[in-house]
MIDOSE-1310 file (N, C-alpha, C; in nm, 2 decimals, decimal comma, always signed):
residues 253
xxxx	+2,22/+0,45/+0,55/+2,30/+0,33/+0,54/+2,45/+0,37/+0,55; +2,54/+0,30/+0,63/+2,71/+0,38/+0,63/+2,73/+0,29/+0,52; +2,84/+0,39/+0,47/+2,91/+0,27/+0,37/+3,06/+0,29/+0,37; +3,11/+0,17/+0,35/+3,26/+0,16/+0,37/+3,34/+0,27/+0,25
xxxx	+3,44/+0,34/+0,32/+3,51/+0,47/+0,23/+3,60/+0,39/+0,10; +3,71/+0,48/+0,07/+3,74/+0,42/-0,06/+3,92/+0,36/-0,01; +3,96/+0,28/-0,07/+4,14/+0,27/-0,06/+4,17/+0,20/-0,22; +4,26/+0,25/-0,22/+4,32/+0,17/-0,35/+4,44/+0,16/-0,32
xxxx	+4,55/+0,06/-0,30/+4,65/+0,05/-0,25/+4,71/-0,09/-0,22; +4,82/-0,06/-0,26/+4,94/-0,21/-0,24/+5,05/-0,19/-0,16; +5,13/-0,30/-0,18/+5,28/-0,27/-0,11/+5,35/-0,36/-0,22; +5,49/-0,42/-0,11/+5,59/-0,48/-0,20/+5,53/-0,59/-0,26
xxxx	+5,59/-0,65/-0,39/+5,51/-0,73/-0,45/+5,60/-0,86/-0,45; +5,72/-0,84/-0,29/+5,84/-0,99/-0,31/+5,83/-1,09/-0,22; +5,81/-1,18/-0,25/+5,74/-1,31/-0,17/+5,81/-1,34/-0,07; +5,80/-1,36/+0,04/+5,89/-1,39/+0,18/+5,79/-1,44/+0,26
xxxx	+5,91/-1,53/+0,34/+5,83/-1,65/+0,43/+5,76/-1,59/+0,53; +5,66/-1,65/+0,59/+5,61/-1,57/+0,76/+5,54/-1,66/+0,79; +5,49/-1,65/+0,95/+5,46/-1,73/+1,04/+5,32/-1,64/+1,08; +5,28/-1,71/+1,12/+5,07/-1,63/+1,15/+5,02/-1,73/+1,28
xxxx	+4,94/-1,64/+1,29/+4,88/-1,67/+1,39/+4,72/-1,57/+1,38; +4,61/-1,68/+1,45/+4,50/-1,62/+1,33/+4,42/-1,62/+1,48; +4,35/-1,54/+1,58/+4,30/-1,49/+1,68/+4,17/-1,49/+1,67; +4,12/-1,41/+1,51/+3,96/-1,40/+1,48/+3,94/-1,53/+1,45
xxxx	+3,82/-1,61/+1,50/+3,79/-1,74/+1,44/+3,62/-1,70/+1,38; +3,61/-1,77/+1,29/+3,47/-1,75/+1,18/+3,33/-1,73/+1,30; +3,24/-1,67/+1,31/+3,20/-1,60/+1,15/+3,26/-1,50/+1,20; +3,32/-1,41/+1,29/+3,41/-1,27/+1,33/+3,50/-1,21/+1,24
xxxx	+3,54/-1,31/+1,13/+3,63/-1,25/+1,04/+3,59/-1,14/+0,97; +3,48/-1,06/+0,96/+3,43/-0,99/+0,84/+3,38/-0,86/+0,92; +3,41/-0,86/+1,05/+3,34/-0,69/+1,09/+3,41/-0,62/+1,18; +3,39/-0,53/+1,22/+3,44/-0,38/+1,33/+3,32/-0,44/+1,46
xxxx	+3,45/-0,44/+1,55/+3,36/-0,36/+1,71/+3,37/-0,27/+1,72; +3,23/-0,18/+1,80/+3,21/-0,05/+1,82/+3,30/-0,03/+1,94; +3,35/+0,08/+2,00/+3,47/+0,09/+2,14/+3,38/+0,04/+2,17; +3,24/+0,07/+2,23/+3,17/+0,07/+2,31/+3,16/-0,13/+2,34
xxxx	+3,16/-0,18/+2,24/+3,10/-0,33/+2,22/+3,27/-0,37/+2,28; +3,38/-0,32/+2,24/+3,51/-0,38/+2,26/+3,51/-0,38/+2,43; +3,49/-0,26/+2,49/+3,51/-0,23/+2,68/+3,38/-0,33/+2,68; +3,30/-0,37/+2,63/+3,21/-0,48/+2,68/+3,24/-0,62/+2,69
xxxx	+3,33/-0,64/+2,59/+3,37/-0,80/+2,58/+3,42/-0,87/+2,72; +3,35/-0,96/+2,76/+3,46/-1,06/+2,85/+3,61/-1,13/+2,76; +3,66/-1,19/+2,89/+3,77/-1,25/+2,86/+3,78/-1,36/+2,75; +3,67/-1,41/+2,73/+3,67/-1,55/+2,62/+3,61/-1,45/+2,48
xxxx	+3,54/-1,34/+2,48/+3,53/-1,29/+2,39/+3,59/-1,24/+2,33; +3,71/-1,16/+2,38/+3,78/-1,10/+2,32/+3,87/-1,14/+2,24; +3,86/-1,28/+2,24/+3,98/-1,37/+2,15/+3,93/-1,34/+2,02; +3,81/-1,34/+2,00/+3,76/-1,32/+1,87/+3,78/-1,12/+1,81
xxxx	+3,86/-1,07/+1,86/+3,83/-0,96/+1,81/+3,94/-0,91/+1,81; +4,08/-0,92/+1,65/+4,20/-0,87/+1,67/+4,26/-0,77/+1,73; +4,15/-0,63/+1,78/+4,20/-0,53/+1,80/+4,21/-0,53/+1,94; +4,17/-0,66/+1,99/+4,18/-0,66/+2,12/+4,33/-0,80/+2,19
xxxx	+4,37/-0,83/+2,04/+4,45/-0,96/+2,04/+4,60/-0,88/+2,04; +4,73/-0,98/+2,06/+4,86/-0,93/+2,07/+4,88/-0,96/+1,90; +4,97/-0,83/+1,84/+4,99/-0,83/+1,74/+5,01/-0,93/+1,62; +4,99/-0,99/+1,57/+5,05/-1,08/+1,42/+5,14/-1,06/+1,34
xxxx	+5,23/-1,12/+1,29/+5,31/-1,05/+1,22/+5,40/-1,14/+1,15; +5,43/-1,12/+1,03/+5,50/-1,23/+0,92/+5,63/-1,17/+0,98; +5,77/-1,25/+0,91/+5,86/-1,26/+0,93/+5,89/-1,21/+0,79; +5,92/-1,09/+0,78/+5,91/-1,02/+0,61/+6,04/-0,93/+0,62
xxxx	+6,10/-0,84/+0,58/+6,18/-0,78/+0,50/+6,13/-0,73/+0,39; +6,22/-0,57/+0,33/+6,17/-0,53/+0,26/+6,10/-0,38/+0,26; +6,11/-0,32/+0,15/+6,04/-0,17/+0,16/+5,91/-0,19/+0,11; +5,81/-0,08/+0,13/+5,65/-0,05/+0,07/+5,73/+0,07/+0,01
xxxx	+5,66/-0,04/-0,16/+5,68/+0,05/-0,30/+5,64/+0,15/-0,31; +5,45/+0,14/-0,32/+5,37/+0,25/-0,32/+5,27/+0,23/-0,24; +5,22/+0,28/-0,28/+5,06/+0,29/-0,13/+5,02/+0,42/-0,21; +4,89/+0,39/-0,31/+4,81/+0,48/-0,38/+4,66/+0,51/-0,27
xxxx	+4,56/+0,56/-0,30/+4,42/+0,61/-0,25/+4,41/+0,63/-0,36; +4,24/+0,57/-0,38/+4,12/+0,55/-0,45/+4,14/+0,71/-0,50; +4,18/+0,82/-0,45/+4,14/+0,97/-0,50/+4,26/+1,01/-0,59; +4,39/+0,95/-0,54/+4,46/+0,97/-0,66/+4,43/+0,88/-0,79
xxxx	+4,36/+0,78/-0,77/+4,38/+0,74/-0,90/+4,27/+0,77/-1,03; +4,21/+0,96/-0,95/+4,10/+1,00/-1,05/+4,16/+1,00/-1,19; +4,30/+1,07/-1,24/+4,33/+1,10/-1,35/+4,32/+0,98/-1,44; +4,34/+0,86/-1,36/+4,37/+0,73/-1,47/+4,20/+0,66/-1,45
xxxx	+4,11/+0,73/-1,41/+3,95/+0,72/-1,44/+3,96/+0,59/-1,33; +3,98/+0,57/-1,27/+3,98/+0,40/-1,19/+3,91/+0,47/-1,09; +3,85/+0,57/-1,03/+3,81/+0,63/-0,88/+3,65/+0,65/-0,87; +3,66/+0,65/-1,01/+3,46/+0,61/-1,02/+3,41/+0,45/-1,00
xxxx	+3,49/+0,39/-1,07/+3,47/+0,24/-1,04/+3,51/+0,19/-0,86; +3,63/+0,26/-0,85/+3,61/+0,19/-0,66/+3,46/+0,24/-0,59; +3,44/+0,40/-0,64/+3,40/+0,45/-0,58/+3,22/+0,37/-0,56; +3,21/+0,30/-0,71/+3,09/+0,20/-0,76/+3,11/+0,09/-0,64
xxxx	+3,21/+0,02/-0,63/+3,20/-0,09/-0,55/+3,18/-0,05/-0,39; +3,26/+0,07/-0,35/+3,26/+0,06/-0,19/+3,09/+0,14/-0,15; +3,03/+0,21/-0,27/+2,88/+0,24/-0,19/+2,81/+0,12/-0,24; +2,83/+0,01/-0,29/+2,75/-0,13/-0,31/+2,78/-0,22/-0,19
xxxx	+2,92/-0,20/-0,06/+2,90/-0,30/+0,01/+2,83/-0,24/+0,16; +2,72/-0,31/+0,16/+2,62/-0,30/+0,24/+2,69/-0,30/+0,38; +2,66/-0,20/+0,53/+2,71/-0,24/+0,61/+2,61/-0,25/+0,75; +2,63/-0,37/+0,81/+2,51/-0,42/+0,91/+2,54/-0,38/+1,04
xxxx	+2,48/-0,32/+1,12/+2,50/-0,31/+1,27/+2,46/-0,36/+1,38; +2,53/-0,37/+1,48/+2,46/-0,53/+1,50/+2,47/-0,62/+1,46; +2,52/-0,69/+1,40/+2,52/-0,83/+1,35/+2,67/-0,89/+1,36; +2,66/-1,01/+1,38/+2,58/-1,09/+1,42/+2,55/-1,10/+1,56
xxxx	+2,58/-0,97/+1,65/+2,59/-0,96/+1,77/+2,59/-0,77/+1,79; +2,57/-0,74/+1,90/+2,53/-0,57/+1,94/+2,64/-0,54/+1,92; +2,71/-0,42/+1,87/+2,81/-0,34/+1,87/+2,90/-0,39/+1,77; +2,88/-0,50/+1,65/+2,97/-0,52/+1,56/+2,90/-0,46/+1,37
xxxx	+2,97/-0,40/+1,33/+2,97/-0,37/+1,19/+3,00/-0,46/+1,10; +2,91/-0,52/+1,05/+2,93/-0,64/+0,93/+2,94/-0,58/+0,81; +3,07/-0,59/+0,75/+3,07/-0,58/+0,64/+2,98/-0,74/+0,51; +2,91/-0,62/+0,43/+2,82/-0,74/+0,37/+2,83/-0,70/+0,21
xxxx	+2,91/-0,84/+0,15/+2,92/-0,82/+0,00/+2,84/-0,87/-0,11; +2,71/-0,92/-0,04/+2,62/-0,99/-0,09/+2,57/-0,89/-0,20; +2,54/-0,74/-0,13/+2,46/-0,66/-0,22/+2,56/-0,62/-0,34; +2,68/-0,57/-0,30/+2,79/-0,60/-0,41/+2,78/-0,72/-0,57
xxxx	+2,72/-0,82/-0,49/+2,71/-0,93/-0,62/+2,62/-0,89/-0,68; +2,48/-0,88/-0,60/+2,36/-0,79/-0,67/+2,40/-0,68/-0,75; +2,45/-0,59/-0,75/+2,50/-0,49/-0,88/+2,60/-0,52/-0,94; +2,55/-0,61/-1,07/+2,65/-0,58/-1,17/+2,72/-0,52/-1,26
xxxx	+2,74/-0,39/-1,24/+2,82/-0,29/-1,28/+2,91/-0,30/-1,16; +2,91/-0,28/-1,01/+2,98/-0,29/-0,94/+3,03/-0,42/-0,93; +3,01/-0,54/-0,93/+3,02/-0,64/-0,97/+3,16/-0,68/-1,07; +3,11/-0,63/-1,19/+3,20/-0,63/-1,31/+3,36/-0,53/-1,27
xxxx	+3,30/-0,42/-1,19/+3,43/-0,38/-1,21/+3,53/-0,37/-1,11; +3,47/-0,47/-0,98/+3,58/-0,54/-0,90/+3,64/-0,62/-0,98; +3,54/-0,75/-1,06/+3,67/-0,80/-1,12/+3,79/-0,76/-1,24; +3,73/-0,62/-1,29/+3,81/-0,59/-1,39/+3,93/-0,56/-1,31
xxxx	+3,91/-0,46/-1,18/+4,01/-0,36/-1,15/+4,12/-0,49/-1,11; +4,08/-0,63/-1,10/+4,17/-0,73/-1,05/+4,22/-0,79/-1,18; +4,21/-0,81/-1,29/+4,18/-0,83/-1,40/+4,31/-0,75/-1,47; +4,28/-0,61/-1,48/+4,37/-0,51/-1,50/+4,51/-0,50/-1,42
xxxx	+4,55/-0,52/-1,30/+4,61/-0,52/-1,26/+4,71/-0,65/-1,28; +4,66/-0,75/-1,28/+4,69/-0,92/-1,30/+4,76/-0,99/-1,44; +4,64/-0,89/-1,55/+4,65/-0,99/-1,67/+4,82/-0,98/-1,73; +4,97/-0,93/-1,70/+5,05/-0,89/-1,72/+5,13/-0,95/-1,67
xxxx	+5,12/-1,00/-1,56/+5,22/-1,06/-1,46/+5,24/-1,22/-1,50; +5,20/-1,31/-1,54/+5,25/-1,41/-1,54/+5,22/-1,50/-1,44; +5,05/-1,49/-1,43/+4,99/-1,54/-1,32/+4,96/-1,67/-1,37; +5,01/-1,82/-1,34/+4,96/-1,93/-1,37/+4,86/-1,98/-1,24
xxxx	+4,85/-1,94/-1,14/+4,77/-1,97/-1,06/+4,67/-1,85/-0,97; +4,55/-1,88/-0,93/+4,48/-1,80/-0,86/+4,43/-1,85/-0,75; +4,50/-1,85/-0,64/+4,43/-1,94/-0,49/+4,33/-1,84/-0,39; +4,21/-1,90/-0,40/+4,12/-1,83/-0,29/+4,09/-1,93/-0,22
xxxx	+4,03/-1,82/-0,10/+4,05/-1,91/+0,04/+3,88/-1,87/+0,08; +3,89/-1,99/+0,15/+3,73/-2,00/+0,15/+3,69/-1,91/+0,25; +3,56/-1,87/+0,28/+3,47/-1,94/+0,14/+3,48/-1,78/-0,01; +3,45/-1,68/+0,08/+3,43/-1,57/-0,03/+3,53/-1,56/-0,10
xxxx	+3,66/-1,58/-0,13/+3,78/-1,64/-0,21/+3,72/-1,71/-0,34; +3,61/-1,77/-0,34/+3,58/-1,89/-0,42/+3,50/-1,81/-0,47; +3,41/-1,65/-0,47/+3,37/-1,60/-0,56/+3,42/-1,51/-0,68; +3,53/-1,45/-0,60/+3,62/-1,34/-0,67/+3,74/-1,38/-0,76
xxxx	+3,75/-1,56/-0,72/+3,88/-1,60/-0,75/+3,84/-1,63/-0,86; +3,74/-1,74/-0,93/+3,73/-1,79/-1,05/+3,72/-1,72/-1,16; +3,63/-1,59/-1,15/+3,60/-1,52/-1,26/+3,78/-1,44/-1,32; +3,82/-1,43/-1,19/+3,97/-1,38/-1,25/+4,05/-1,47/-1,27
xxxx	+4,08/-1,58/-1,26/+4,17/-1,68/-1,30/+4,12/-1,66/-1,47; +3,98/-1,71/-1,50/+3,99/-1,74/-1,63/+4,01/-1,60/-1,73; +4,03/-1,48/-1,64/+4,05/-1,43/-1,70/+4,17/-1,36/-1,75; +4,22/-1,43/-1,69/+4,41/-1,36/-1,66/+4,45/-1,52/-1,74
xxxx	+4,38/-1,57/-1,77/+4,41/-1,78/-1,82/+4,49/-1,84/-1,75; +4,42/-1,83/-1,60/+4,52/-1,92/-1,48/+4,39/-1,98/-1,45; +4,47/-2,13/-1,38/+4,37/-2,21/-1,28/+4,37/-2,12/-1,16; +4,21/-2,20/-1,07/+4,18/-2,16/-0,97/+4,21/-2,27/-0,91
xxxx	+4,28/-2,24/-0,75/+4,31/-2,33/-0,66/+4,22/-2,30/-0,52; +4,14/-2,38/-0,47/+4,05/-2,36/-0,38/+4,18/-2,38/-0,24; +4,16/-2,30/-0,19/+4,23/-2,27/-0,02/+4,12/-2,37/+0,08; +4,12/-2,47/+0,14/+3,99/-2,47/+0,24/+4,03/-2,53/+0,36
xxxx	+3,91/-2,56/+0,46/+3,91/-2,56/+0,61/+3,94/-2,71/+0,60; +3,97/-2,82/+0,71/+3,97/-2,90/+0,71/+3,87/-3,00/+0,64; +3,90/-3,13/+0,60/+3,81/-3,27/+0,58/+3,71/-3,18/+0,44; +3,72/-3,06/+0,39/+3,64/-3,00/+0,27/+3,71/-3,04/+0,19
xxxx	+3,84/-3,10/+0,14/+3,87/-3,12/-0,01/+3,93/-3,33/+0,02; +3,83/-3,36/-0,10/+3,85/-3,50/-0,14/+4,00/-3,56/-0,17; +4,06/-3,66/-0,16/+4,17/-3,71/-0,22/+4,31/-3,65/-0,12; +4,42/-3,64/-0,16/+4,55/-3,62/-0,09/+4,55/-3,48/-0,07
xxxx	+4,60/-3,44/+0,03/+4,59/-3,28/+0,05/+4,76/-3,27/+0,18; +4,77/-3,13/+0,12/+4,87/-3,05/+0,20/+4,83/-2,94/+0,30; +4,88/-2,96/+0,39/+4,79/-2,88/+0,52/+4,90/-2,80/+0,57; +4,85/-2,69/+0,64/+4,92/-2,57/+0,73/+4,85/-2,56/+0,85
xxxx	+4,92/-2,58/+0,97/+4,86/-2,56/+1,08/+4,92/-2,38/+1,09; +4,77/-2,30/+1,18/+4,82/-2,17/+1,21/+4,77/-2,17/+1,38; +4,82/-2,01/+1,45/+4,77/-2,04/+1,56/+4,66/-1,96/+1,57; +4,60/-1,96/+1,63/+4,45/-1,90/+1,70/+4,48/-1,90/+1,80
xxxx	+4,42/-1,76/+1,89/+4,43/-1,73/+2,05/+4,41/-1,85/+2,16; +4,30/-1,92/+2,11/+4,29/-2,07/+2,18/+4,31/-2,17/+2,15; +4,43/-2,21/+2,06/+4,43/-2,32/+2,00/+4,47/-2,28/+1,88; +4,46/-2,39/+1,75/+4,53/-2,37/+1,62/+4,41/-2,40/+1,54
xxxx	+4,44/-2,42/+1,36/+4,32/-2,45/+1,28/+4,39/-2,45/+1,13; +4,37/-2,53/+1,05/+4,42/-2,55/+0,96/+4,37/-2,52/+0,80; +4,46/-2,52/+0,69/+4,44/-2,46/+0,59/+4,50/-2,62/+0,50; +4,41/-2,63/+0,38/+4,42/-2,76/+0,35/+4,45/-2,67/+0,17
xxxx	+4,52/-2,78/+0,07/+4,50/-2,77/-0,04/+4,53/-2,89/-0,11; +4,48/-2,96/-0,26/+4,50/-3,06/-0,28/+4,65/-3,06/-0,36; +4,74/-3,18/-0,30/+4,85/-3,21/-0,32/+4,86/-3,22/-0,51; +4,93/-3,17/-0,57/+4,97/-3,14/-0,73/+4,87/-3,04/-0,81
xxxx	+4,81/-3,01/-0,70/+4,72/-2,84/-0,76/+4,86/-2,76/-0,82; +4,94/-2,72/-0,75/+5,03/-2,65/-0,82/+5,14/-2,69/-0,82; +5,29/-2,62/-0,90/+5,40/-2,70/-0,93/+5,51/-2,61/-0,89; +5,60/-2,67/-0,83/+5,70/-2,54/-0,78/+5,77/-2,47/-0,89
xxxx	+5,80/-2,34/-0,87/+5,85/-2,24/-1,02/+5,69/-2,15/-1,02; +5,56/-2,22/-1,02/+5,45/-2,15/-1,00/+5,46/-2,00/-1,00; +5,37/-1,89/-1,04/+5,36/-1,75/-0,99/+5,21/-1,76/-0,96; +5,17/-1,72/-0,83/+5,03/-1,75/-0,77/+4,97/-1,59/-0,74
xxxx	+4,89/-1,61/-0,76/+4,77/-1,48/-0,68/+4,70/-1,52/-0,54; +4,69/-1,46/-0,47/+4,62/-1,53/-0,34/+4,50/-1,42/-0,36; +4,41/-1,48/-0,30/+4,27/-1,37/-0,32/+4,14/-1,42/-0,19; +4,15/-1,28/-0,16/+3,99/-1,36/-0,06/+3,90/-1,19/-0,04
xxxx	+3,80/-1,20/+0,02/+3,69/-1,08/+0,00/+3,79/-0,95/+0,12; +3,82/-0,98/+0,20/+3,85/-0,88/+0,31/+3,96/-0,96/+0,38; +4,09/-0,86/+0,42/+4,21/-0,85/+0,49/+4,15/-0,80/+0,64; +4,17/-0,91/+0,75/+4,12/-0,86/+0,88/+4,26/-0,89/+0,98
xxxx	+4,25/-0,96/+1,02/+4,39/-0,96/+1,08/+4,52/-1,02/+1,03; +4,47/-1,05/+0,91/+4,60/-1,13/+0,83/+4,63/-1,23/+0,87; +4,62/-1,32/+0,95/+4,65/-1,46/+0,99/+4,63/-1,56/+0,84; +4,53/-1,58/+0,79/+4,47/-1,66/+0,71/+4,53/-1,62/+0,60
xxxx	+4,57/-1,51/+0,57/+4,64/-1,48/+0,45/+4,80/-1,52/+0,47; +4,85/-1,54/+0,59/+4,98/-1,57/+0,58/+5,00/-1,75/+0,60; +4,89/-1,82/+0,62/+4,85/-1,92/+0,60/+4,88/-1,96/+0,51; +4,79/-1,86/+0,41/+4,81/-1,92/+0,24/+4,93/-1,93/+0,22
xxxx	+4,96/-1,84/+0,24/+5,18/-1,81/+0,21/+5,19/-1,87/+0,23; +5,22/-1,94/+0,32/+5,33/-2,04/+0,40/+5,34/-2,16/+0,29; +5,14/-2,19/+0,27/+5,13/-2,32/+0,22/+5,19/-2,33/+0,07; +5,13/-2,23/-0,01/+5,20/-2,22/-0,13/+5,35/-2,25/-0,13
xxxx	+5,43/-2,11/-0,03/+5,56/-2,09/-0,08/+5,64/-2,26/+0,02; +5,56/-2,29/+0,06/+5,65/-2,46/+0,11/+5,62/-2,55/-0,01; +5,58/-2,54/-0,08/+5,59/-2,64/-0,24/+5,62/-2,56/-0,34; +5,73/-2,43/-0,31/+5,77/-2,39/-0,42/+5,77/-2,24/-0,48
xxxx	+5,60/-2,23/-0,46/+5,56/-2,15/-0,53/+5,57/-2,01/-0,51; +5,58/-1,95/-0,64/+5,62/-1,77/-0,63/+5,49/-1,69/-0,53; +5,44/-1,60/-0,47/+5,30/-1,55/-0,47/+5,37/-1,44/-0,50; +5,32/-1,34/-0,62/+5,30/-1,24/-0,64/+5,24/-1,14/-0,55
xxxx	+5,15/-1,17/-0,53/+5,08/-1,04/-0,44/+4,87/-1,15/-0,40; +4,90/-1,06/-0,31/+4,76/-1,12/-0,18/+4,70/-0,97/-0,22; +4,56/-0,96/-0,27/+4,44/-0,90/-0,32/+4,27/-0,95/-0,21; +4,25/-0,85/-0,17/+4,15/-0,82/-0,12/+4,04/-0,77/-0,15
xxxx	+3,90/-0,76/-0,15/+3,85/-0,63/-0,18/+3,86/-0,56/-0,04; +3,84/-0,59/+0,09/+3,79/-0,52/+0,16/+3,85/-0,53/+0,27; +3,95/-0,41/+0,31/+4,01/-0,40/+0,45/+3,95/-0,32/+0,56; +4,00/-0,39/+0,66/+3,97/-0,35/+0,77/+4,06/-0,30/+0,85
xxxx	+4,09/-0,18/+0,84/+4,25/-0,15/+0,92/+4,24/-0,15/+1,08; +4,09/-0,16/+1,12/+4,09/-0,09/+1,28/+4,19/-0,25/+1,33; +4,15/-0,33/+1,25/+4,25/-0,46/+1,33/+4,42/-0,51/+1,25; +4,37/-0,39/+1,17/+4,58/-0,43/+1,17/+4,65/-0,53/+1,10
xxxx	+4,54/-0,59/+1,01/+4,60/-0,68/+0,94/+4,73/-0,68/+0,83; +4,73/-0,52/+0,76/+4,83/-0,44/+0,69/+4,98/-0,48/+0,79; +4,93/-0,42/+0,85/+5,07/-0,45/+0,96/+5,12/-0,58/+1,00; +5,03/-0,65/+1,01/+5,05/-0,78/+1,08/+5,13/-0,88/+0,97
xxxx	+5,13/-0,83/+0,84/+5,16/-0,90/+0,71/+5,31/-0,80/+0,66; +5,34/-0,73/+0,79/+5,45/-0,65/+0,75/+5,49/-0,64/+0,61; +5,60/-0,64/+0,50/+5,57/-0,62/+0,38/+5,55/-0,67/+0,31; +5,46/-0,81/+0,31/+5,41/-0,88/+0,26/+5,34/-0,81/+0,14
xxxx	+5,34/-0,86/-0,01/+5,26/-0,82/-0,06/+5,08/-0,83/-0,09; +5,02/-0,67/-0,07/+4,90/-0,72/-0,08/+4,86/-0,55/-0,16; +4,72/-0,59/-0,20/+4,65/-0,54/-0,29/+4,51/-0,51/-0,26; +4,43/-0,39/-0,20/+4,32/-0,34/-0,17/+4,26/-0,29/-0,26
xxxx	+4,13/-0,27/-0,25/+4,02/-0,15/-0,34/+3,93/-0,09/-0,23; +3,85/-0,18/-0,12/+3,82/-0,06/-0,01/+3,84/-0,12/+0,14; +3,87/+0,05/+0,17/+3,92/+0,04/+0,32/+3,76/+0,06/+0,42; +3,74/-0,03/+0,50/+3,64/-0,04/+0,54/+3,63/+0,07/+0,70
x	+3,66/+0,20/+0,67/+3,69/+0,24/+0,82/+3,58/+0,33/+0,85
């Protein structure tokens, strides 16, 4: 079974505006093309596969603080616990199609030791800052996000797709390679002055996470830092969120 290696690592943690544009459309968000599968794609396919898309990129300013790896941070004991989560995420070949690598965090949920200490390492890092909010974006957002809100004693704010949340809502249009697609949240979820966490399972091309930005920081609100478990650098999403702040545990390469 391959398993995804280790990253531990952030950047700047200062909120600034950006503009996205989101190329992968669902279910593509979560895996690697093999070269071989990429020189195969036709022209309508390739819209779905960032590394084959024109760059993304927030409108950011700003230096990268630090940028740690899972191996330095043996001294402070945190390098056994990534090391627990990234051999727990299962990875599928082939799926949902020949030549793609699915990252799969299902087996992750199944061990709870690995389990427990994704949300600590988010937990630990969080409970200090002055988080009144935790926004995850659907759908794997909505697993990772609640257990740390209540534990840092922030609300959770669900992120979601269109016509999925009841009552009055604030929406963000982004683009996609063929068209656009929107990001919804319900109007007085949060209050401007806010300090927010943004959170979802895997960083792929960054579109959807600059989404969230947008929508938050247009009513106000602070975002501290955008948390992942699981990146995918082959598509560039680090970059595409220039210094945007964000927050890894594994690098899926």
């Amino acid at each position: 079974m391959q398993k995804a290696s280790l990253l531990f690592s952030s950047n700047s943690l200062a909120p600034l505006p950006c503009t996205s544009r989101r190329p992968l459309v669902p279910p593509f968000r979560r895996f690697l093309a093999s070269p071989c599968a990429q020189l195969s794609l036709t022209r309508s396919q390739s819209c779905r596969f960032a590394a084959l898309s024109p760059p993304l990129r927030c409108n950011a300013t700003g230096s990268v603080k630090r940028q740690e790896m899972a191996s330095q941070d043996a001294q402070e004991g945190q390098d056994g616990r990534v090391a627990r989560i990234a051999s727990a995420i299962r990875v599928i070949p082939d799926f949902p199609k020949p030549g793609i690598m699915f990252q799969d965090i299902t087996t992750l949920l199944l061990d709870t030791k690995a389990f427990r200490d994704t949300i600590d390492l988010f937990v630990e890092r969080y409970k200090d800052k002055d988080i009144s909010v935790v926004a995850g974006i659907e759908a794997r957002g909505f697993i990772f996000g609640p257990p740390i809100a209540l534990a840092i004693g922030a609300k959770f704010v669900p992120m979601r797709k269109p016509n999925k949340l009841p009552g009055e809502v604030i929406s963000e249009e982004y683009s996609l390679e063929y068209g656009t697609d929107t990001m919804e949240m319900h109007v007085g979820a949060v209050q401007a002055g806010e300090r927010a966490l943004v959170i979802d399972d895997l960083i792929a091309t960054g579109g959807t996470l600059c989404a969230a930005l947008r929508l938050l920081e247009r009513v106000g609100v602070h975002v501290v830092e955008c948390a992942c478990v699981i990146e995918l650098p082959e598509l560039k999403g680090r970059d595409r969120l220039g210094d945007k702040p964000l927050f890894v545990l594994v690098n899926a390469a």
